[in-house]
C-alpha positions as a LaTeX table, in Angstrom:
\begin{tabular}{lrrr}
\hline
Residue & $x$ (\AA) & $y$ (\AA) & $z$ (\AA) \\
\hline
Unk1 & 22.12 & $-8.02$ & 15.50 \\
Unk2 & 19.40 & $-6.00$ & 17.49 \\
Unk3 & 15.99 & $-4.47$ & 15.99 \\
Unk4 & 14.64 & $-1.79$ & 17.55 \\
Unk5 & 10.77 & $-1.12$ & 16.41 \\
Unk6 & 7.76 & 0.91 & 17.99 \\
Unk7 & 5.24 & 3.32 & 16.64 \\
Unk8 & 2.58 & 6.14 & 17.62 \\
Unk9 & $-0.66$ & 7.59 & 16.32 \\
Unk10 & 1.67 & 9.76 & 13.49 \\
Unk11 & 5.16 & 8.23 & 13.52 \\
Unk12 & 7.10 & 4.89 & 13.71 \\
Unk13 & 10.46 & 2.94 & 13.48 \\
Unk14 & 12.03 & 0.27 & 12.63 \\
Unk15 & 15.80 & 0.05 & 12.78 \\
Unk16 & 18.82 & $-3.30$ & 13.01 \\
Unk17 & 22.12 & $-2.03$ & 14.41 \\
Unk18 & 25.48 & $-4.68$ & 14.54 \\
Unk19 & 28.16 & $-3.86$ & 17.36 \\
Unk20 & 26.14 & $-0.74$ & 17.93 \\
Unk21 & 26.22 & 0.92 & 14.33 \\
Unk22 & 23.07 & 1.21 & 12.53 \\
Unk23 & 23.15 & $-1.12$ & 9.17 \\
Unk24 & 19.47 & $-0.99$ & 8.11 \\
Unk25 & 16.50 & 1.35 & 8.61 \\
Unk26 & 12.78 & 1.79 & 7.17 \\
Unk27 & 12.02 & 5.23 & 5.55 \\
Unk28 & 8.82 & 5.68 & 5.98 \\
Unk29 & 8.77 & 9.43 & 4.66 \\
Unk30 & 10.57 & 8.22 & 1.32 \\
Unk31 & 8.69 & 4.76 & 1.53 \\
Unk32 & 11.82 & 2.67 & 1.30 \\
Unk33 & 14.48 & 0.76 & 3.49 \\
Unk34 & 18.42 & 2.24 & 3.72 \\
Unk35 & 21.69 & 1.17 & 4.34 \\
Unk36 & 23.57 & 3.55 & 5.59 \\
Unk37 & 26.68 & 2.25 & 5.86 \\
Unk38 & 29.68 & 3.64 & 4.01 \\
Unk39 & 30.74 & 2.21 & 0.62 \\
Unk40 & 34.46 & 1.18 & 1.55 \\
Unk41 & 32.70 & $-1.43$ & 3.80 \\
Unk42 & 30.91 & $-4.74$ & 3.10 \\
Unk43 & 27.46 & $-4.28$ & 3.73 \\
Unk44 & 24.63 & $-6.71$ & 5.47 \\
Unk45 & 21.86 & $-6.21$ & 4.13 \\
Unk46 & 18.44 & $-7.13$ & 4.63 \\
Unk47 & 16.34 & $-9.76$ & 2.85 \\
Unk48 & 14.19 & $-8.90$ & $-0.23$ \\
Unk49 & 11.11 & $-7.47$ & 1.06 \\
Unk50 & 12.57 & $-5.73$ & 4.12 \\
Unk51 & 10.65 & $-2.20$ & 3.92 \\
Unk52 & 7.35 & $-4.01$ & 3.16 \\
Unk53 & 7.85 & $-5.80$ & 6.04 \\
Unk54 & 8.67 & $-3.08$ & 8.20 \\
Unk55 & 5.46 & $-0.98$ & 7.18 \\
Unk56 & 2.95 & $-4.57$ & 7.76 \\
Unk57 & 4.77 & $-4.08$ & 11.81 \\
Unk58 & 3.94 & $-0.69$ & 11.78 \\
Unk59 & 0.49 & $-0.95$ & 11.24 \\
Unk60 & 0.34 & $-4.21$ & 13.44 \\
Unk61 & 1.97 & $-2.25$ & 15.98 \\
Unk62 & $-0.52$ & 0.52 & 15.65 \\
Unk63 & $-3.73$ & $-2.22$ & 16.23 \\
Unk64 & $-1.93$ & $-3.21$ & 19.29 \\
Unk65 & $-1.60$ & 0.14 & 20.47 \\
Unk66 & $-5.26$ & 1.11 & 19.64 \\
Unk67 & $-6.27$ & $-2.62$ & 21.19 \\
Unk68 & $-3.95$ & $-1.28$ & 25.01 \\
Unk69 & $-5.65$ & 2.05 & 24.60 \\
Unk70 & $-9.26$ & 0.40 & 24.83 \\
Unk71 & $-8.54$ & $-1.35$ & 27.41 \\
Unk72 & $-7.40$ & 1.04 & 29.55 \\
Unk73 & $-10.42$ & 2.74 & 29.38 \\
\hline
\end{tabular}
């Protein structure tokens, strides 16, 4: 399993692929996580609590962004 996860002043992601194919991703738009794997297959899904999770990186993400940003001034 990989997660891929980064953000930006207006926009962020958080995504877990298996053997390349995307099997879970945060929505932040619709404010909810998706599978979006087909229904003939078994899915793997994500713990309980995956989206909220997902927006609590985001906005650490963004503090660490803001935090680099200072800095480099």
């Amino acid at each position: 399993r990989f997660r891929i996860a980064g953000c930006s002043d207006s926009d962020g992601e958080e995504m877990y692929t298996l053997d390349g194919e995307e099997m879970w991703y945060a929505d932040f738009i619709n404010k909810k996580g998706v599978e979006p794997q087909p229904s003939f297959i078994d899915h793997i899904s994500l713990e309980e609590g995956g989206y909220e999770q997902a927006v609590a990186n985001q906005q650490v993400c963004r503090r660490n962004l803001e935090n680099v940003r200072k800095a480099m001034k």
